[in-house]
N, CA and C atoms as a LAMMPS dump frame, in Angstrom:
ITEM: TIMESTEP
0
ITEM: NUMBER OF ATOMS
642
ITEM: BOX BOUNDS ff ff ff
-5.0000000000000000e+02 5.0000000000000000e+02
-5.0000000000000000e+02 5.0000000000000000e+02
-5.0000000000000000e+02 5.0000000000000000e+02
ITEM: ATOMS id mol type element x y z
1 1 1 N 343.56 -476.107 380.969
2 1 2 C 342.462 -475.511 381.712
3 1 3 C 341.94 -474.289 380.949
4 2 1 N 340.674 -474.229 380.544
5 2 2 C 340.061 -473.241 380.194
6 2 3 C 339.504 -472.296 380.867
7 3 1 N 339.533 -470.954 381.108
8 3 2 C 338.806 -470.15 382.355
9 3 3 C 338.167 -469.356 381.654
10 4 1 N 337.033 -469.024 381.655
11 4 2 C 335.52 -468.098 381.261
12 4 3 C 335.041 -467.629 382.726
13 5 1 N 335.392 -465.792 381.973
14 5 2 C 334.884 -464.988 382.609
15 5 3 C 333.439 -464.655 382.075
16 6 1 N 332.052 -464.541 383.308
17 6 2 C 331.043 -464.206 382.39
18 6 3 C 330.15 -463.096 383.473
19 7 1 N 330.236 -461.712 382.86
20 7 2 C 329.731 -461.056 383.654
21 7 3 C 330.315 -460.833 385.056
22 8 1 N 331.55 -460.894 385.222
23 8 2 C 332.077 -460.566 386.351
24 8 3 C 332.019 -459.23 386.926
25 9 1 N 331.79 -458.916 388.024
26 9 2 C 332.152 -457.481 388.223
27 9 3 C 332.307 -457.508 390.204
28 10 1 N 333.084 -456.811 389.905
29 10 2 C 334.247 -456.503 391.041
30 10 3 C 334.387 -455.434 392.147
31 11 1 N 334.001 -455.065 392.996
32 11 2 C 333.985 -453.806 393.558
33 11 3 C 334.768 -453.561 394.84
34 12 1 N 335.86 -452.445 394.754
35 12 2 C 336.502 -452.422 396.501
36 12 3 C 336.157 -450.735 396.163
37 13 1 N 337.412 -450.071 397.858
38 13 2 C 337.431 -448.765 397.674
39 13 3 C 337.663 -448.058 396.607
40 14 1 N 338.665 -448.56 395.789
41 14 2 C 339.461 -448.073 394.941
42 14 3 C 339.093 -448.005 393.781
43 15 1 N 338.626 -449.145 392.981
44 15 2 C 337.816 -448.925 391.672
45 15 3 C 336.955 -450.016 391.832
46 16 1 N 336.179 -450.095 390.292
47 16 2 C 335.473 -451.434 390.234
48 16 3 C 336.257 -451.823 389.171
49 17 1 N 336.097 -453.401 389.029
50 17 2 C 335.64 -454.387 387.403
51 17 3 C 334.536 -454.587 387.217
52 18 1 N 334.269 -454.088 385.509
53 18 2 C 332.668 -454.295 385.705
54 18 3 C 332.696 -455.311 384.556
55 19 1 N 331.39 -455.867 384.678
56 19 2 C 331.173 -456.777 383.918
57 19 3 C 331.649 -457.79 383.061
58 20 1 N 333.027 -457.455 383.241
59 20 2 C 334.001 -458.453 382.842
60 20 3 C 333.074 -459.943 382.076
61 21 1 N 333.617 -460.22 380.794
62 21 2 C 333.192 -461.387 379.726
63 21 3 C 334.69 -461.49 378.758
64 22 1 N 335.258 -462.934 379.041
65 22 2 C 336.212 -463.326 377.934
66 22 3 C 336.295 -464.881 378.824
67 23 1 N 337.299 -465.193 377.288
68 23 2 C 337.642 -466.374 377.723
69 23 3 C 339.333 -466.577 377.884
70 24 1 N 340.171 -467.312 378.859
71 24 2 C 341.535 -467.956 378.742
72 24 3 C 341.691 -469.093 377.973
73 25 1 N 342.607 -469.009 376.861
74 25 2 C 342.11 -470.137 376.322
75 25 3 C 343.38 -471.631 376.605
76 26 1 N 343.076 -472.719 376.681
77 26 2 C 344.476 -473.713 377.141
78 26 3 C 345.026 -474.004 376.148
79 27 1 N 346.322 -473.816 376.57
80 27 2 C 347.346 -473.982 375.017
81 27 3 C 347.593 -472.64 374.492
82 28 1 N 347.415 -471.877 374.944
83 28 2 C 347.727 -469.803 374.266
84 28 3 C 348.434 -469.678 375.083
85 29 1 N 348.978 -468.541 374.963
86 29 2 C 349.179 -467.5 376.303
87 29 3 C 348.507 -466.262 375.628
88 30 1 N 347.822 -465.558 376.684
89 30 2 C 346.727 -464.658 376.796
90 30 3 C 347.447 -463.474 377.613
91 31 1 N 348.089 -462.072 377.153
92 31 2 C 348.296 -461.1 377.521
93 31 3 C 347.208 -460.009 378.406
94 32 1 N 347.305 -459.83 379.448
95 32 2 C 345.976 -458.847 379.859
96 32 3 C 346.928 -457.601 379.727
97 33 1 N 346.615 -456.433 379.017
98 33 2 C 347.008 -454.99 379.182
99 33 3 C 346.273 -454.377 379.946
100 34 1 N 346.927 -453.359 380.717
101 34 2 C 346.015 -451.997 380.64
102 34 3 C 347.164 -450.962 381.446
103 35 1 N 346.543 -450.003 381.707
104 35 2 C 347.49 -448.917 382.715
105 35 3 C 347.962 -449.18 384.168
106 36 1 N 348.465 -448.592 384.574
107 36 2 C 348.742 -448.769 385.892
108 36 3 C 347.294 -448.689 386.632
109 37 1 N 347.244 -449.388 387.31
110 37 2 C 345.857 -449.059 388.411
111 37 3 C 344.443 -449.32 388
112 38 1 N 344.509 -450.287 386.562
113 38 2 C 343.677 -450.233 385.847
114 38 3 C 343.169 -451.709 386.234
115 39 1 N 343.692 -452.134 387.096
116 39 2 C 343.23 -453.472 388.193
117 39 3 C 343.595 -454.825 387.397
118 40 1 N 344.724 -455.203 386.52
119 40 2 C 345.208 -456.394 386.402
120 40 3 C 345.748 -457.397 387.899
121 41 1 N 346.533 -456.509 388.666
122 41 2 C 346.375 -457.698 389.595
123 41 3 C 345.524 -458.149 390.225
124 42 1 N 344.977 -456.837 390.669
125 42 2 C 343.184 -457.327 391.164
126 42 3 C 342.531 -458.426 390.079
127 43 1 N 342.49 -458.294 389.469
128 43 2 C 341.53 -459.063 388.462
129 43 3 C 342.652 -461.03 389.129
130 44 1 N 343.867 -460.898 388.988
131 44 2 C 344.481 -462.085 389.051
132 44 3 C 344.044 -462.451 390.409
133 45 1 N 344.122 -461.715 391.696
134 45 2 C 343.759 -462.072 392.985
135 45 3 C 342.305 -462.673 392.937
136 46 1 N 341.354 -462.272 391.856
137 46 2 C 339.763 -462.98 391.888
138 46 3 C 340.051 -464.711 391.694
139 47 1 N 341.13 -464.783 391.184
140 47 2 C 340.86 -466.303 390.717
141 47 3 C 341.695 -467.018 391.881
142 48 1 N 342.749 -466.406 392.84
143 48 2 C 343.721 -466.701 393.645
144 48 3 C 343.314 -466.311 394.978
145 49 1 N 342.273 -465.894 395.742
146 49 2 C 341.627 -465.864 397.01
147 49 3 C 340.146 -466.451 396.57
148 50 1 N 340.129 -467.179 397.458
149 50 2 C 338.921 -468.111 397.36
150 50 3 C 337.736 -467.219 398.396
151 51 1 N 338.086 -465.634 398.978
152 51 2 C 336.672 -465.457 399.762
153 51 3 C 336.74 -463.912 398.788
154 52 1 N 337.431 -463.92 397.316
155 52 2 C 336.753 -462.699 396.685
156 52 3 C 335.286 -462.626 396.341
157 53 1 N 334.896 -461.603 396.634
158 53 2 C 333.596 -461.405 396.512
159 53 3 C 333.373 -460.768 395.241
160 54 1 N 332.76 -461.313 394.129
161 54 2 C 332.301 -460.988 393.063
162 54 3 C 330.929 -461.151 392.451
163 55 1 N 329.903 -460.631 391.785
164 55 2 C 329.199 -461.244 391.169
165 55 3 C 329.392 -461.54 389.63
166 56 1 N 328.605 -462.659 389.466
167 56 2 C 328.951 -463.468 388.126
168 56 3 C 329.585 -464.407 388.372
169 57 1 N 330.06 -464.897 387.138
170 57 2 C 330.789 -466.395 387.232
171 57 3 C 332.193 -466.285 386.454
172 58 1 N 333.161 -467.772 387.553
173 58 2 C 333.903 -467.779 386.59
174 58 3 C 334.63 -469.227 386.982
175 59 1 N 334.488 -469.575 385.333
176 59 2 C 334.362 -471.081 385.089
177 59 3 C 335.851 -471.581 384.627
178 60 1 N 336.11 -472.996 385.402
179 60 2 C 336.984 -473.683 384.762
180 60 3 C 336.677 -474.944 384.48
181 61 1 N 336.895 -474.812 382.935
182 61 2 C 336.258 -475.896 382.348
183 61 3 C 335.132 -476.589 382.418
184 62 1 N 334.285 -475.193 383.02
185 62 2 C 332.77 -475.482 382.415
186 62 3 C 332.005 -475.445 383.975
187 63 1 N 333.315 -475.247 385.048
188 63 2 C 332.673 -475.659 386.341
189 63 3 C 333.093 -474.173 387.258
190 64 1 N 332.146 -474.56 388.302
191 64 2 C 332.272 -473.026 388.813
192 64 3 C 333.649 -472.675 389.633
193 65 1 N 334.431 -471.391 389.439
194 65 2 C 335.508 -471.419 389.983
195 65 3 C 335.532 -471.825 391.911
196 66 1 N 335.012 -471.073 391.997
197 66 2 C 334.998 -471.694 393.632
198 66 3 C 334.78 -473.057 394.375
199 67 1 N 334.342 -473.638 393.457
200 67 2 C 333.997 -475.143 393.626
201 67 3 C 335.516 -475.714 393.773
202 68 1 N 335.865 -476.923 395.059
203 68 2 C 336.86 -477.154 395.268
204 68 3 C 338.128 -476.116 394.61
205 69 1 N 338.248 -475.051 395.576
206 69 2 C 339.473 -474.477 395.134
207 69 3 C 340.451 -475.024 395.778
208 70 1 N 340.669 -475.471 396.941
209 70 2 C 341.805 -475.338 397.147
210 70 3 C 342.527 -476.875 396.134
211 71 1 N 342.2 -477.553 395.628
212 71 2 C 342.396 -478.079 394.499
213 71 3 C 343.081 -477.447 393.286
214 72 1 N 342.101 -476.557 393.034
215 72 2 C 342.538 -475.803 392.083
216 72 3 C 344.02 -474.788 392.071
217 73 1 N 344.043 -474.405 393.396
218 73 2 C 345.354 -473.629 393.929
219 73 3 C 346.227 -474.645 393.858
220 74 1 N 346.635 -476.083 393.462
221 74 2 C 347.354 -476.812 393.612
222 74 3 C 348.01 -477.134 391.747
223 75 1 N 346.963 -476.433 391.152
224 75 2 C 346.747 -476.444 389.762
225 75 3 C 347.526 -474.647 389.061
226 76 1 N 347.596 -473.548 390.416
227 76 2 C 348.404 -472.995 389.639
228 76 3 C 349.555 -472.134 389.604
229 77 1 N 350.076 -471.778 389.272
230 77 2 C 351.98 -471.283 389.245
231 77 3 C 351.719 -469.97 388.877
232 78 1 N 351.881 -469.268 390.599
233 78 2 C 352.193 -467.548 390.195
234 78 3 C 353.165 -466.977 390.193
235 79 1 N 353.36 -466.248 389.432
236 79 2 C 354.98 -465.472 389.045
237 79 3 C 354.789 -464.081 389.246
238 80 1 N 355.066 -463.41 390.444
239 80 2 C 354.794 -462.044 390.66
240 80 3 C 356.191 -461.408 391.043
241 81 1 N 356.463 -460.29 391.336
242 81 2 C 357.543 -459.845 391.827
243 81 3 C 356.803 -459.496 393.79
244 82 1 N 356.282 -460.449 394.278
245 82 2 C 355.543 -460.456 395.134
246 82 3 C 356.103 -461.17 396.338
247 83 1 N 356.177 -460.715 397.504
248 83 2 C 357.576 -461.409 398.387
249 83 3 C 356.683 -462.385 398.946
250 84 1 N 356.11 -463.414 398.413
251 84 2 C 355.051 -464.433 399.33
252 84 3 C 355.548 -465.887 399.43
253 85 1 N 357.008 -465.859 399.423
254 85 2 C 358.086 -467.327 399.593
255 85 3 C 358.68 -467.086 401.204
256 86 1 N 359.078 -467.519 401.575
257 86 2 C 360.236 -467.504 402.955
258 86 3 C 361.692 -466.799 402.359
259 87 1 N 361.038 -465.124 402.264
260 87 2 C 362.261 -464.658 401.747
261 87 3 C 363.909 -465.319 402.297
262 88 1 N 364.197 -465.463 403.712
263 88 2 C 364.863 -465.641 404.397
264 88 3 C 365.265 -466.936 403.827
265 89 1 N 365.188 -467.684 403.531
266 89 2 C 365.478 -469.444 403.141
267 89 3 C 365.503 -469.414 401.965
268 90 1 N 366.435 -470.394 401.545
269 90 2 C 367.236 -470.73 400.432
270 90 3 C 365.811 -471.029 399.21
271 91 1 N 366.008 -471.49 397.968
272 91 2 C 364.994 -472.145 397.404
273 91 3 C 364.865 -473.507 397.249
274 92 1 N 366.345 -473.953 398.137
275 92 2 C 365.724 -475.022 398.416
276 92 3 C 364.994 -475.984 399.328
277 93 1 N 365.081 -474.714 400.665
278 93 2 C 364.657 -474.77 401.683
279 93 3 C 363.101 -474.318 401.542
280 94 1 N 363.055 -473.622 400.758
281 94 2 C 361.229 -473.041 400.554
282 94 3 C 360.434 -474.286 399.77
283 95 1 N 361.273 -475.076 398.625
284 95 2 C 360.819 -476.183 398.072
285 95 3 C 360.362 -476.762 398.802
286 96 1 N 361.662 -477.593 400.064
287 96 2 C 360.992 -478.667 401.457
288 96 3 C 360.411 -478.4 401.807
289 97 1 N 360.225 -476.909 402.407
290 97 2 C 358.808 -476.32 403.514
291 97 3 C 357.517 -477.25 402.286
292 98 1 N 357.533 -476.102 401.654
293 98 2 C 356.398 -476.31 400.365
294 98 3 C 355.561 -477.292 399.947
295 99 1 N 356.558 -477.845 399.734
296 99 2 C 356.297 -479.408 398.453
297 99 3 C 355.145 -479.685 399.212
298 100 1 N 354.921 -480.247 400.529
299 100 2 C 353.734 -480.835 400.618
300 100 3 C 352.197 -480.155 400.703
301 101 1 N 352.119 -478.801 400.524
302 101 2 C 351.472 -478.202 400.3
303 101 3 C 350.513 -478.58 398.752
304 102 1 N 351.255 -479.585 397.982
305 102 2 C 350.938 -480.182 396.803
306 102 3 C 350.624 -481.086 395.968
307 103 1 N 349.865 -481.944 395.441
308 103 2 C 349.774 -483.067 395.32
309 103 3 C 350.576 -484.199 394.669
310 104 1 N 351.717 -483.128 393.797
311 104 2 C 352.486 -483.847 393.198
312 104 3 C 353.447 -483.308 392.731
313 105 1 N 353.897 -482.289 394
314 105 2 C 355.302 -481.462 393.884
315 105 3 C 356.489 -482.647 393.473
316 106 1 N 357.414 -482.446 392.792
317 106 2 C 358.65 -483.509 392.535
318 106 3 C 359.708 -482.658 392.573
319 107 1 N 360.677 -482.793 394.029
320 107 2 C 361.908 -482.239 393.945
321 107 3 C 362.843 -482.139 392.892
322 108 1 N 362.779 -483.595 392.385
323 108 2 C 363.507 -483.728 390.774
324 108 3 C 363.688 -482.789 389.879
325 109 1 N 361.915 -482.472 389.579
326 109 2 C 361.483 -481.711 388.43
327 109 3 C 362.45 -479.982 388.757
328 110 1 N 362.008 -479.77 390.298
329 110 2 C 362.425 -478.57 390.862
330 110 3 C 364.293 -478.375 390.73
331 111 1 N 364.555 -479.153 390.782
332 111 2 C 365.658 -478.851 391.07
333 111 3 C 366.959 -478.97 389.426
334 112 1 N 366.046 -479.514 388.77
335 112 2 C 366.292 -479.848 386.971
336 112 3 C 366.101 -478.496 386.399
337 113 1 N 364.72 -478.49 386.714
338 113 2 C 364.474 -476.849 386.14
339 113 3 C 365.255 -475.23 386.733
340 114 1 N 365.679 -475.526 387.676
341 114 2 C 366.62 -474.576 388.525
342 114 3 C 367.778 -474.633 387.959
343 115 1 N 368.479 -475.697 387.647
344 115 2 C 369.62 -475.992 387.103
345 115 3 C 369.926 -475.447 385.399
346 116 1 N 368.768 -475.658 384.968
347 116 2 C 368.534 -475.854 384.162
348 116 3 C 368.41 -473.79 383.251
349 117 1 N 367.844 -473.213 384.551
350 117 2 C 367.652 -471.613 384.269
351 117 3 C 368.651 -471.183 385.118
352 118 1 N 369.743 -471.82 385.528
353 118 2 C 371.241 -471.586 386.216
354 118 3 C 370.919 -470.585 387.047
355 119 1 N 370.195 -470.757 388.065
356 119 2 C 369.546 -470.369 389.705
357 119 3 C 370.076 -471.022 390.449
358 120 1 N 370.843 -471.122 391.398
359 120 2 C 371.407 -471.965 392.369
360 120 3 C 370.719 -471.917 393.841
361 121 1 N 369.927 -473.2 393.682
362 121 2 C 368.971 -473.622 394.901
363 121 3 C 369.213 -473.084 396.061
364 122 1 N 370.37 -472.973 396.493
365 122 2 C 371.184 -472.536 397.644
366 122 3 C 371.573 -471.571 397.789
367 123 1 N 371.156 -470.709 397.02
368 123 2 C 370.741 -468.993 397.588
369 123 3 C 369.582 -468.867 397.868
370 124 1 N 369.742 -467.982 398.714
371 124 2 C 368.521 -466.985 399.641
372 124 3 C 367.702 -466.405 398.895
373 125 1 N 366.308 -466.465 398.648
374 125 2 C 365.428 -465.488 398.208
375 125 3 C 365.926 -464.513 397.877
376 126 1 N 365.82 -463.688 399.449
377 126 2 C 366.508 -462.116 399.483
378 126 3 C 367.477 -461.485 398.776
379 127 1 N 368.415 -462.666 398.774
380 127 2 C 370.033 -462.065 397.996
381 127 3 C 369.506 -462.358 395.956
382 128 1 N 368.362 -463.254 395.698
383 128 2 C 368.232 -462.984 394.367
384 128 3 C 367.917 -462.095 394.045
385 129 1 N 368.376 -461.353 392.644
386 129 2 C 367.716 -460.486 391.567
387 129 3 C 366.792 -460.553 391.627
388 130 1 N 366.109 -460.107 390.665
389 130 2 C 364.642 -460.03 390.476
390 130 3 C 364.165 -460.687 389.261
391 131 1 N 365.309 -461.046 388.536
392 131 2 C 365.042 -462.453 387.415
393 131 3 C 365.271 -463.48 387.741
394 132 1 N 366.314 -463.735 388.544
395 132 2 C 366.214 -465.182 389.671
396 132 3 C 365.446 -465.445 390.151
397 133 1 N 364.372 -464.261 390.685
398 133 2 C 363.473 -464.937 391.822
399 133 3 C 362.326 -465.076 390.805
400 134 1 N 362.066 -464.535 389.861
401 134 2 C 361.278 -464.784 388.562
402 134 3 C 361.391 -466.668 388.171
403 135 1 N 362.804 -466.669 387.927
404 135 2 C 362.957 -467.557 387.155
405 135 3 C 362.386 -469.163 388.454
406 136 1 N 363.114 -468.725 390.079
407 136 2 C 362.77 -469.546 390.87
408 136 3 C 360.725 -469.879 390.874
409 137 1 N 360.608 -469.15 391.241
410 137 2 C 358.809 -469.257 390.881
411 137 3 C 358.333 -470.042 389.447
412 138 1 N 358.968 -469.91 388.826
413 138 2 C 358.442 -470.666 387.169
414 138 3 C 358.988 -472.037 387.562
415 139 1 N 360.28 -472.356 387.803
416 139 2 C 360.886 -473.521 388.63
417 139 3 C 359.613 -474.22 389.744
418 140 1 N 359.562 -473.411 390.111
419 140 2 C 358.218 -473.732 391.357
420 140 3 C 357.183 -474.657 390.747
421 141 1 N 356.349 -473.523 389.935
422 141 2 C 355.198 -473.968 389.161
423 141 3 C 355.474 -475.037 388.159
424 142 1 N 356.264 -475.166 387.64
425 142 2 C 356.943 -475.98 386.869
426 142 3 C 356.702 -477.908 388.193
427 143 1 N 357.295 -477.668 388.943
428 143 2 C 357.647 -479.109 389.89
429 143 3 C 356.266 -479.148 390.296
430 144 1 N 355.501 -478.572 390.579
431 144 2 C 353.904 -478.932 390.421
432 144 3 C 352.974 -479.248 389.673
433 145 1 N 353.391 -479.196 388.189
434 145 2 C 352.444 -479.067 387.171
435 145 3 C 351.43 -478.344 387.386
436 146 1 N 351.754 -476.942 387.165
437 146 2 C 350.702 -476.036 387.242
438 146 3 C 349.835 -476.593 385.72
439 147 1 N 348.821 -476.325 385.876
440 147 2 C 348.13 -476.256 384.855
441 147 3 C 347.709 -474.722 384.105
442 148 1 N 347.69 -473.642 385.113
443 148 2 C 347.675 -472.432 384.876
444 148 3 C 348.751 -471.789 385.102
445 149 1 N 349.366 -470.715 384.294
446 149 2 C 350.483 -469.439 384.808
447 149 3 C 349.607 -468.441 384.982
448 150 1 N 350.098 -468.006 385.956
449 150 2 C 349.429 -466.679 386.732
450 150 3 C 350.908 -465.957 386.516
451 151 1 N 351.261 -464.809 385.279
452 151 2 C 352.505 -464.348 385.455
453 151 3 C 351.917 -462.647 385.263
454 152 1 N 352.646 -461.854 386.545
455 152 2 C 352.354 -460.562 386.609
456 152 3 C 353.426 -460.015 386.721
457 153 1 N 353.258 -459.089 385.057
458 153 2 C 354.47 -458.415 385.349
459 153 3 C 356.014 -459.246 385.183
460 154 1 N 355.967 -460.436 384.6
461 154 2 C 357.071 -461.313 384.955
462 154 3 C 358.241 -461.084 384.166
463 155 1 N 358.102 -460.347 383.006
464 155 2 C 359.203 -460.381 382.118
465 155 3 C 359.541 -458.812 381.959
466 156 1 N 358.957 -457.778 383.304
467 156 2 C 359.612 -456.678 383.9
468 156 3 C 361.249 -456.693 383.6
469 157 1 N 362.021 -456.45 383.531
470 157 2 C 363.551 -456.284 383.343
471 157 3 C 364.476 -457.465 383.408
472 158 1 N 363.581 -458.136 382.569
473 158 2 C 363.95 -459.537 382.335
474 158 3 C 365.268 -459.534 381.3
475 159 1 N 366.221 -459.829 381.494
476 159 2 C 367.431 -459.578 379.922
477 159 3 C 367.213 -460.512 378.854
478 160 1 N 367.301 -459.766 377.942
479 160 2 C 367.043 -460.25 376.099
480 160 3 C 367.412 -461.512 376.443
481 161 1 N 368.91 -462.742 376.586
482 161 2 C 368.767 -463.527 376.411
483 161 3 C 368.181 -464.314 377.185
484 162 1 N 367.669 -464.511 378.539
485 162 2 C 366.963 -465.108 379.231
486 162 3 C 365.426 -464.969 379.04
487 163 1 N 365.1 -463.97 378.34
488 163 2 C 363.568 -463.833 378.126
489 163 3 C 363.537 -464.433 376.796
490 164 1 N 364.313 -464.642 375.503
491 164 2 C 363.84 -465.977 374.729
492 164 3 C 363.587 -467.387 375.268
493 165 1 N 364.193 -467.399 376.205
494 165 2 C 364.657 -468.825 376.682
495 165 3 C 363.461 -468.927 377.591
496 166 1 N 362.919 -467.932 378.374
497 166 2 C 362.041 -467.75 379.457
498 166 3 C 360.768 -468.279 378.215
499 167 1 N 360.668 -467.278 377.167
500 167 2 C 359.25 -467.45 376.303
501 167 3 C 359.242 -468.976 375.51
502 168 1 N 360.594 -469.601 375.356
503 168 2 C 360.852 -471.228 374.52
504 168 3 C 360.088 -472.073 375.889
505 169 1 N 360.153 -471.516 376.957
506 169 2 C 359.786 -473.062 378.073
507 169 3 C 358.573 -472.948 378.338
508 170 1 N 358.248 -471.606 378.001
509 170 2 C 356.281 -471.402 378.295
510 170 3 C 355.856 -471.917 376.922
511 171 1 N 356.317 -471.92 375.933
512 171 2 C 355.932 -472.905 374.597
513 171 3 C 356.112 -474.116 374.661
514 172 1 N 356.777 -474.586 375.213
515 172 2 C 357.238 -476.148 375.9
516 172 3 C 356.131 -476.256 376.707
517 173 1 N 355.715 -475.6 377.581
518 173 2 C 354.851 -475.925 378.539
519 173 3 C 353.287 -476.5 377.775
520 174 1 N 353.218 -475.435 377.406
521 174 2 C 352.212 -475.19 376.422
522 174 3 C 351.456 -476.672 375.736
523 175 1 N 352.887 -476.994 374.697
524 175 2 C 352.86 -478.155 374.165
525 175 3 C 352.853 -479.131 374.616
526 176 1 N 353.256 -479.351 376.034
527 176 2 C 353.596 -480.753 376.358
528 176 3 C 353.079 -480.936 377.606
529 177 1 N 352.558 -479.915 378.374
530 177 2 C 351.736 -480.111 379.545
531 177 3 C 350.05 -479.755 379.577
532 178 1 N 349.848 -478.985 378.549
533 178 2 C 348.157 -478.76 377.93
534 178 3 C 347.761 -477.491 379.566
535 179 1 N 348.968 -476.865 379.423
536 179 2 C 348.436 -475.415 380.334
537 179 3 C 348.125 -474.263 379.73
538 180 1 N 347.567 -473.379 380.62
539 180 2 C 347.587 -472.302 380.029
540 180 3 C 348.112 -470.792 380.455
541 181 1 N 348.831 -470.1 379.824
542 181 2 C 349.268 -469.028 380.412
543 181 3 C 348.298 -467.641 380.456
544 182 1 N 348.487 -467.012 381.845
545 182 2 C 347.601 -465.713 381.472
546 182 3 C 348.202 -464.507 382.023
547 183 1 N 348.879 -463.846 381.452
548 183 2 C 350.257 -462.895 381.905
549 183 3 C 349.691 -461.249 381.014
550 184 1 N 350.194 -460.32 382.664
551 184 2 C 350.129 -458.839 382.738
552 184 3 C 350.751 -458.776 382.144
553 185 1 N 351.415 -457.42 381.082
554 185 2 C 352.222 -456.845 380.848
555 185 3 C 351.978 -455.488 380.099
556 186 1 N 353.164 -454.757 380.211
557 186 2 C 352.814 -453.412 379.498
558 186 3 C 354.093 -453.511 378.318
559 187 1 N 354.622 -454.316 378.054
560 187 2 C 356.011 -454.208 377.285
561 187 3 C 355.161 -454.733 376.009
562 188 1 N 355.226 -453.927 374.983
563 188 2 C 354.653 -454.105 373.478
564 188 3 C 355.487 -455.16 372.745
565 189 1 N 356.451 -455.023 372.898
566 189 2 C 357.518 -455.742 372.159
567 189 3 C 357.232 -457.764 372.503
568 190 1 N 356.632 -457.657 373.603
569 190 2 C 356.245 -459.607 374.458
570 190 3 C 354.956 -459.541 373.532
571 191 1 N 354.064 -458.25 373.525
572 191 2 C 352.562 -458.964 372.961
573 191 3 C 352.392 -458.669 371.434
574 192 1 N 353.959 -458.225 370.895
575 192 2 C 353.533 -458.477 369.268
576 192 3 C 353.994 -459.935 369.02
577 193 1 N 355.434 -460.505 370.078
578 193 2 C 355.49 -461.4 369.134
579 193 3 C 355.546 -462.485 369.93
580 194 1 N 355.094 -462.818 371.147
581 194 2 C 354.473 -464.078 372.076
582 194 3 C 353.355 -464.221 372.558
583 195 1 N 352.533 -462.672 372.018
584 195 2 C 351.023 -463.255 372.701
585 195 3 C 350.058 -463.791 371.882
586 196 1 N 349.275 -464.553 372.33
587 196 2 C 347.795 -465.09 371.337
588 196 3 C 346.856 -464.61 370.81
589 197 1 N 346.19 -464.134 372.632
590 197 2 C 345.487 -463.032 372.488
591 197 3 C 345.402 -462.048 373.435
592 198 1 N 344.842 -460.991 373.757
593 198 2 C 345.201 -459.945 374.09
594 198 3 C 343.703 -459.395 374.684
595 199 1 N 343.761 -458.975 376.11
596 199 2 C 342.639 -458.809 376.875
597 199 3 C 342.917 -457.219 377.169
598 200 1 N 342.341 -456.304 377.01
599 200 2 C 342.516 -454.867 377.477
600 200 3 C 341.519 -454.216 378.306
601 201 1 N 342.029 -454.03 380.262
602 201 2 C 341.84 -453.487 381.242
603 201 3 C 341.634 -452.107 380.741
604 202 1 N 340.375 -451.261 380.469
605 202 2 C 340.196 -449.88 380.782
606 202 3 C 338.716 -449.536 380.89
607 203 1 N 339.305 -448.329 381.691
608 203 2 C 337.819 -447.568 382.912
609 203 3 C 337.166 -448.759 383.382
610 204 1 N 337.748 -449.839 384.089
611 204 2 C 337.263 -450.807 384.373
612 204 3 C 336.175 -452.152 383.699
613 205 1 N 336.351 -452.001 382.585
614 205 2 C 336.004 -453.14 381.454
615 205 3 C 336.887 -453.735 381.115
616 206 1 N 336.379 -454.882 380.335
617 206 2 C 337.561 -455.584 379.536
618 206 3 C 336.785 -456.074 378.338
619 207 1 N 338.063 -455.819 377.182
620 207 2 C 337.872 -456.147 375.899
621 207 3 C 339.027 -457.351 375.134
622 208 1 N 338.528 -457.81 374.83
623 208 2 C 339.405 -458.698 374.11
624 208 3 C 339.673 -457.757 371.948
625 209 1 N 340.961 -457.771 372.039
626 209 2 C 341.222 -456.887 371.044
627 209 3 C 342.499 -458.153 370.436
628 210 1 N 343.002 -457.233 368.648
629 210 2 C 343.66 -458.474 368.489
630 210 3 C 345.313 -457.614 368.34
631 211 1 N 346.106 -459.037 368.542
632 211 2 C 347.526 -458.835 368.811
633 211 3 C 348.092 -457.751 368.138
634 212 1 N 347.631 -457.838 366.495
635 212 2 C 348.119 -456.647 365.4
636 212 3 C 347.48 -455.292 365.676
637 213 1 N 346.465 -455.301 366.507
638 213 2 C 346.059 -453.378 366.986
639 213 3 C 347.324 -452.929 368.037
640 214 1 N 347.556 -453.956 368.465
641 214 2 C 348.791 -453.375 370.039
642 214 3 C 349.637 -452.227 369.421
C-alpha cells in the first residue's frame, strides 16, 4: 500500500499540521521524527479515525483515503503503547473477541507468531510488559495481514536482542507480504540503521530529509 500525503493540514486546540506533502512508500519502512508534541500521533490518528477533519488529500494507492475505510482499517496493524485491547483478557481471549472484526483474521497465524516471539497467549494484557504487549499487537497485525504498520513509539525500551529479531520480521514482512511500515520514533540508533526514509515533524510541517543527516 502506498499512502500520499498532499497538502494536508490539520487543525485542533493544541497545534496545527500544515500542509503536510510526502509519500509512504510499500516495501520501506518510513521513520516519522520530530519532538515531543510535535503531533506524530496526531498525524497517525488522521489515517485511523475515519471522521478526522482535514483539508487536502490523502491517497491510498491513488484513491481517496476515506473512501471505504472501514475496509481499509481491516488492512492495518497498530502498535502503540496504547491500552485499546481488553486489557483484562488474556491474548487469547482478545484474539476470539476480535478475529471477526476481520476479514481474514487466522488464529493459526496468531498464535504461530506469539509462539514464535515467546508471548504466552494466556496471559493477561495487564500483567504484560510493555514489550510483550508490543510484541502481542505485531502478532495481531501479523494474523490479519495488515498491509500497513502503524508503529508508535514501538521499539521504546524494547531490549537489544528482541529488537533485531523485532526489525528481521518487519523485513520479512516487507518481503513477503508487499506492506508497508510507517513508525514514530526518537531513538537515532533504529533510523541510522533500519530506516528508508525519514519524514521530519517540526513547527508543524513536514519534510522528508535523508537517513545520513539524522
Amino acid at each position: 500500500m502506498n499512502i500520499e500525503f498532499q497538502n494536508v493540514t490539520y487543525r485542533n486546540k493544541k497545534f496545527c499540521l500544515k500542509d503536510l506533502s510526502f509519500a509512504i512508500r510499500e516495501g520501506y519502512i518510513t521513520a516519522l521524527i520530530g519532538k515531543n508534541g510535535a503531533g506524530k500521533t496526531t498525524l497517525f490518528h488522521l489515517l485511523l479515525d475515519k471522521n478526522a477533519k482535514y483539508e487536502g488529500n490523502i491517497l491510498a494507492d491513488g484513491i481517496d483515503w476515506k473512501q471505504n475505510h472501514t475496509e481499509r482499517m481491516n488492512r492495518i496493524g497498530f502498535v502503540s503503547s496504547d491500552r485499546k485491547f481488553f486489557m483484562e483478557c488474556t491474548a487469547q481471549e482478545n484474539a476470539e473477541m476480535l478475529r471477526w472484526l476481520y476479514v481474514d483474521f487466522s488464529p493459526e497465524k496468531f498464535q504461530l507468531h506469539m509462539e514464535r516471539m515467546g508471548v504466552c497467549a494466556q496471559k493477561r494484557l495487564l500483567e504484560m510488559s510493555g514489550g510483550e504487549y508490543i510484541k502481542f499487537q505485531l502478532a495481531f497485525g501479523m494474523a490479519h495481514n495488515a498491509q500497513l504498520y502503524l508503529l508508535d513509539e514501538a521499539t521504546a525500551g524494547m531490549d537489544p536482542v528482541f529488537k533485531r529479531e523485532f526489525f528481521r520480521m518487519l523485513h520479512e514482512l516487507l518481503t513477503d507480504e508487499h506492506c508497508t511500515v510507517f513508525m514514530s520514533t526518537h531513538l537515532q540508533e533504529d533510523i541510522q540503521k533500519h530506516m528508508d526514509y525519514v519524514i521530519r515533524l517540526e513547527e508543524g510541517y513536514a519534510k522528508e530529509i535523508s537517513v545520513g543527516s539524522i
